[in-house]
C-alpha positions as a printed NumPy array, in Angstrom:
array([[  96.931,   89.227, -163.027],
       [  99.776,   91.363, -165.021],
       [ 102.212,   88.356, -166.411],
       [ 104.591,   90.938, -167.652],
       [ 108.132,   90.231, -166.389],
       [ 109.211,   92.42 , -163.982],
       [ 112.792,   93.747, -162.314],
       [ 112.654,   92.867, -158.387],
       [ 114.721,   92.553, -155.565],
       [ 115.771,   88.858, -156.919],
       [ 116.842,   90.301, -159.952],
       [ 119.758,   92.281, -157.582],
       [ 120.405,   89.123, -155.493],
       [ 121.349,   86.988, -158.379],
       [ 123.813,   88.886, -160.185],
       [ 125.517,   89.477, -156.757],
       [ 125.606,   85.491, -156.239],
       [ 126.057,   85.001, -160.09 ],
       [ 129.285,   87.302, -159.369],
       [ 130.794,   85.023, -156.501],
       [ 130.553,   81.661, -158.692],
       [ 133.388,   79.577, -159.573],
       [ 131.577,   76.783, -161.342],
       [ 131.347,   77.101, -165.047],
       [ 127.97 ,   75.173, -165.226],
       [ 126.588,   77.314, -162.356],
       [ 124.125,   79.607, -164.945],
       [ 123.083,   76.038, -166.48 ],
       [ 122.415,   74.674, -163.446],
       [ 119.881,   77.853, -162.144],
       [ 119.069,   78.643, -165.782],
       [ 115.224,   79.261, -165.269],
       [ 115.729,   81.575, -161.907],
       [ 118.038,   83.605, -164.472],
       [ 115.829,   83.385, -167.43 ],
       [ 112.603,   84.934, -164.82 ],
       [ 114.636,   87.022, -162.823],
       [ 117.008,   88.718, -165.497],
       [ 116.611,   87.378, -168.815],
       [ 112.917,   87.626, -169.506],
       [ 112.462,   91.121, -168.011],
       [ 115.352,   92.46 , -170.026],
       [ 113.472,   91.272, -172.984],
       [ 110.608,   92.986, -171.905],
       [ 112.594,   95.774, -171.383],
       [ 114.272,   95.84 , -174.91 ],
       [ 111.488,   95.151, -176.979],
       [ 109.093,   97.793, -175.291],
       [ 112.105,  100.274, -176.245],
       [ 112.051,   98.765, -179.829],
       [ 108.184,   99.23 , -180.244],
       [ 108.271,  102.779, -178.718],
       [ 111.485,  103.861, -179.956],
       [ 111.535,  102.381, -183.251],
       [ 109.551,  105.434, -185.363],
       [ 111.7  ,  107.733, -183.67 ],
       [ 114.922,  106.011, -184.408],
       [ 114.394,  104.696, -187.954],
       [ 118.195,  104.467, -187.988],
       [ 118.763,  102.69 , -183.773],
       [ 119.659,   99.476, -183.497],
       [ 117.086,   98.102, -181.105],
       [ 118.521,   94.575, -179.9  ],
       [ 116.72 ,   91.908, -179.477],
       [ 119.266,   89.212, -179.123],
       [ 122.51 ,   87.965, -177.994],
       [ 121.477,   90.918, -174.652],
       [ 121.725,   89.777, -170.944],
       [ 124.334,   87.188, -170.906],
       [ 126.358,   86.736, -167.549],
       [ 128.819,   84.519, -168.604],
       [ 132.244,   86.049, -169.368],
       [ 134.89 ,   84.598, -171.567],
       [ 138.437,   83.178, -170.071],
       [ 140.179,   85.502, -172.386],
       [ 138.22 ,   88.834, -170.218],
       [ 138.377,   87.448, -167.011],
       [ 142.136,   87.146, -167.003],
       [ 142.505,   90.44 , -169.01 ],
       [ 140.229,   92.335, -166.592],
       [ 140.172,   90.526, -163.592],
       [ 136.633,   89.074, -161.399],
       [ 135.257,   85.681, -162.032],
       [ 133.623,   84.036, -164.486],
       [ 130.258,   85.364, -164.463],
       [ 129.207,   89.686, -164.538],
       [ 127.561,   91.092, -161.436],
       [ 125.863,   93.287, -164.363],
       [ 123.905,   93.602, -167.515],
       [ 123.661,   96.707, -169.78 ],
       [ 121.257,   97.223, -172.741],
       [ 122.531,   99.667, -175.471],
       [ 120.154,  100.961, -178.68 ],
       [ 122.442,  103.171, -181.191],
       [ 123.013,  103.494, -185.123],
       [ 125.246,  100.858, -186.142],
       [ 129.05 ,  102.056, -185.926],
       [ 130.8  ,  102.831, -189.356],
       [ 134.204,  102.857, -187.74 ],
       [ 135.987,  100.376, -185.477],
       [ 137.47 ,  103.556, -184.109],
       [ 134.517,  105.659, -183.469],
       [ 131.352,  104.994, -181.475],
       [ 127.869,  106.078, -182.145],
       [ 125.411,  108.431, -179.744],
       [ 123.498,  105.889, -177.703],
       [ 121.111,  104.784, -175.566],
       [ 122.002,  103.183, -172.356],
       [ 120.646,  101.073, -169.126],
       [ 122.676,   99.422, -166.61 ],
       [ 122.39 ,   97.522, -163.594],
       [ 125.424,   96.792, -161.915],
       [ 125.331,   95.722, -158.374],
       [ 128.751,   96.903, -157.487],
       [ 127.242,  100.595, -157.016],
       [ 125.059,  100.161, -153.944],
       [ 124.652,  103.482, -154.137],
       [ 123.053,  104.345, -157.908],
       [ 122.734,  100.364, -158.891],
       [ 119.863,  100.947, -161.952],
       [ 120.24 ,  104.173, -163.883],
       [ 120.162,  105.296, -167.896],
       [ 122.684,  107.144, -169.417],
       [ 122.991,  108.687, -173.421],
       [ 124.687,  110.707, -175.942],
       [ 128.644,  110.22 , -176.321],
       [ 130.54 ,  108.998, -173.662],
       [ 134.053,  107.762, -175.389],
       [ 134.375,  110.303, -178.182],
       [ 137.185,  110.06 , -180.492],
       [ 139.458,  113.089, -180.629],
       [ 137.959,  114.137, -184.004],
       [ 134.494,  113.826, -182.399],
       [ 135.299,  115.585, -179.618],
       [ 136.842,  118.221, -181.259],
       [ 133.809,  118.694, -183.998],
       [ 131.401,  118.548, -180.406],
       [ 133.426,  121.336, -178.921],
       [ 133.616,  123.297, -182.227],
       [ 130.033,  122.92 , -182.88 ],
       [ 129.15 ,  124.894, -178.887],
       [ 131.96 ,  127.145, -179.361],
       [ 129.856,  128.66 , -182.348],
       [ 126.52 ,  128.204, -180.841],
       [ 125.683,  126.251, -177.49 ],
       [ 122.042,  127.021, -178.32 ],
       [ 120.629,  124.623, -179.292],
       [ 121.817,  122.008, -175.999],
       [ 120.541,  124.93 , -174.089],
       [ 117.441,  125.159, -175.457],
       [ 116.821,  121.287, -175.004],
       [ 118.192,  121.424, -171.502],
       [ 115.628,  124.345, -170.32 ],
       [ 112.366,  122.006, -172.28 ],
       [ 110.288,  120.908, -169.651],
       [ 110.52 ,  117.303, -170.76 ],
       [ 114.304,  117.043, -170.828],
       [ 114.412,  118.791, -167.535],
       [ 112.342,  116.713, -165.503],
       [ 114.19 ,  113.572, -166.799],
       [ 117.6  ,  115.311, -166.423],
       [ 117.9  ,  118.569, -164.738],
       [ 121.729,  118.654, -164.814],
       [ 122.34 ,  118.973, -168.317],
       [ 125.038,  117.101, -169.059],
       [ 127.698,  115.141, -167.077],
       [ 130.71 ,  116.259, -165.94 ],
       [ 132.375,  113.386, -164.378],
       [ 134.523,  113.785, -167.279],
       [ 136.244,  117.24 , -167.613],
       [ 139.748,  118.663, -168.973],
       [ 141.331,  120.422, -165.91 ],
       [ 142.786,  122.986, -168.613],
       [ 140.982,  125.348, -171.647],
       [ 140.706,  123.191, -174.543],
       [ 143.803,  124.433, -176.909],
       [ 142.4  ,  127.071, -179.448],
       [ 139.36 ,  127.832, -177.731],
       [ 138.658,  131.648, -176.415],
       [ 139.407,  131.157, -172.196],
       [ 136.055,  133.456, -171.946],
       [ 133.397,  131.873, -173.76 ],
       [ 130.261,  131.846, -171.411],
       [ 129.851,  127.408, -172.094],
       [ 133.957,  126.843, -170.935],
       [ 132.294,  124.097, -168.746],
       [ 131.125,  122.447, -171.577],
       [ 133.985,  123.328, -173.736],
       [ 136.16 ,  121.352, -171.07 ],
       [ 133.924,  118.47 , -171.203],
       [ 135.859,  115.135, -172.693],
       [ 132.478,  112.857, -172.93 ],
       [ 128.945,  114.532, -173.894],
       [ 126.322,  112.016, -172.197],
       [ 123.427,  112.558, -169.212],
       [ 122.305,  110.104, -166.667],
       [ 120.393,  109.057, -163.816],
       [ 119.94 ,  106.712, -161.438],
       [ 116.662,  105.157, -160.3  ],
       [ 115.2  ,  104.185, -157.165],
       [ 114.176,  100.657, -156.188],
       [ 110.457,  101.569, -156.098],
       [ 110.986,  102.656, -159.527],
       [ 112.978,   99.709, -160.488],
       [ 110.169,   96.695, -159.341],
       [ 107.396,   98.745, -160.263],
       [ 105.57 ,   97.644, -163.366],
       [ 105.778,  100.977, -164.931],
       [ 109.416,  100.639, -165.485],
       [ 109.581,   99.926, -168.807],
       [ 107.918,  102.9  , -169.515],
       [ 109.668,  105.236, -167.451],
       [ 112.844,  103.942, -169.39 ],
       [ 110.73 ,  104.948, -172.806],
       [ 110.351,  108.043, -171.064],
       [ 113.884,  109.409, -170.239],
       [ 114.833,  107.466, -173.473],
       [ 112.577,  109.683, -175.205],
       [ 114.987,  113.058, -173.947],
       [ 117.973,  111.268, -174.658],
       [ 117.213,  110.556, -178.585],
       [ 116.84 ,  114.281, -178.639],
       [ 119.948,  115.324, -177.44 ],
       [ 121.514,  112.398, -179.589],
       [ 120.101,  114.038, -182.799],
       [ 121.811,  117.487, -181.781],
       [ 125.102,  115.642, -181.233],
       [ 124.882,  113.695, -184.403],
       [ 123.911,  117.025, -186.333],
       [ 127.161,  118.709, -184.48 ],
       [ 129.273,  115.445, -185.639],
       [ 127.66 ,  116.035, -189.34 ],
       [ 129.028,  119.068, -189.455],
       [ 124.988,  121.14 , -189.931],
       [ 123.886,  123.591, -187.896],
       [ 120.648,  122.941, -185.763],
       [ 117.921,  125.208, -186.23 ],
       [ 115.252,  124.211, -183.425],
       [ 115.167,  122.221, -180.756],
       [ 113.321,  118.679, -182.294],
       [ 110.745,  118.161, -179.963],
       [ 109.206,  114.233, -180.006],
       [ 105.546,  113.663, -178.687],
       [ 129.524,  108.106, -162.447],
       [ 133.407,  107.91 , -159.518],
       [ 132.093,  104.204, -159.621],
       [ 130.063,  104.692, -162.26 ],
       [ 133.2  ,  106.144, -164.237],
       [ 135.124,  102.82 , -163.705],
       [ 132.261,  100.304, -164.402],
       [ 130.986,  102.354, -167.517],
       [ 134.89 ,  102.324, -168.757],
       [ 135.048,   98.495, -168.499],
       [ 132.023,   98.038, -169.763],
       [ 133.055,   99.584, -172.855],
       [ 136.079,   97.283, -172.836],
       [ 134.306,   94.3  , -172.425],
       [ 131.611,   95.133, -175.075],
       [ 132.737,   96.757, -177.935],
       [ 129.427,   96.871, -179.863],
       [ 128.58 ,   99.267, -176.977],
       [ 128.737,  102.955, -177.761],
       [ 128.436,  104.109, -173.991]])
């Protein structure tokens, strides 16, 4: 019998009832139904990423601790509203941030109940750029989009994300200084670089989850070493190749709420 820990169903229903709590001992109280449920299979989830990951990443932050906690502090409840405890978790695996100001490509899993429509998905590359970044990022595919081309017509990248990158966050006007005409203006006007995508329930429960994470992950720390490369300043030469809306709004106060996130 597999004794992995495993997502399920259960997993859903107790960060929805986690969500309508009032009582601040209420996690103590159903501690081991959160540690099986949630905790444990997050675990699971984060160090399979670590031991997959880690060669690929020398330079990720893979954590390990401190991930999965429900609980939220008076000082964010009042300042963001909700009750005490999260009706989601998010795991996030990035180089460690040399600015308070600026955030680090990442990679990034979510499940947040509020969504009943994409509640699970993965997400990476740059979602709150600063205005230098995003300037350097828009710089970098006004001289030669290339190279996010090539990796977005790979077979691999494709089949984990076939719409290149997001644009649930877009300029409604050209970018200031940038030619009207050039053939990537939809990129040009983009104001966060990232991909994502949801997954189903079967998906979700199945004990192969963990490894289709490490699968899209896989994509996304190749499009997150063309975007660092871009934010260096060095032009990329080939393509590395390694052998939402609500999702707006939750993502944004995520970000808030965790500041060690770079999503």
């Amino acid at each position: 019998m597999d004794a992995t820990p495993r997502f399920s169903h259960d997993t859903l229903c107790f960060l929805k009832k986690a969500a309508r709590q009032k009582r601040e001992d209420w996690l103590e109280m159903h501690w081991s139904e959160y540690e099986e449920v949630v905790l444990e299979p997050l675990k699971n989830l984060a160090q399979t990423l670590k031991s997959s990951l880690g060669h690929l990443a020398p330079h990720y932050n893979f954590p390990q601790k401190g991930i999965g906690r429900l609980k939220r502090s008076s000082k964010s409840a009042a300042q963001y509203g909700g009750g005490i405890y999260k009706d989601w978790v998010s795991y996030s695996a990035a180089r460690p941030r040399q600015s308070r100001f600026e955030t680090n490509p990442n990679v990034f899993f979510l499940i947040n109940t509020e969504d009943p429509k994409d509640p699970v998905l993965i997400a990476g590359g740059l979602y709150m750029p600063s205005s230098r970044q995003m300037k350097l990022l828009r710089e970098a595919i006004a001289r030669d989009p290339s190279p996010f081309e090539k990796l977005f017509e790979t077979k691999d990248f494709a089949q984990s994300f076939p719409k290149g990158f997001s644009d649930e966050k877009i300029a409604k006007r050209i970018p200031r200084g940038f030619d009207p005409d050039h053939r990537r203006m939809d990129w040009l006007r983009l104001q966060a670089f990232f991909v994502w995508k949801p997954y189903s329930m079967r998906e979700f429960y199945s004990r192969d989850f963990a490894a289709l994470v490490v699968r899209d992950s896989k994509q996304i720390l190749r499009l997150n070493k063309l975007l660092e490369q871009a934010l260096e300043g060095r032009a990329q030469v080939a393509v590395p190749k390694i052998k939402p809306s609500a999702l707006i709004n939750r993502l944004e106060e995520i970000e808030r709420i965790e500041r060690k996130s770079d999503f």
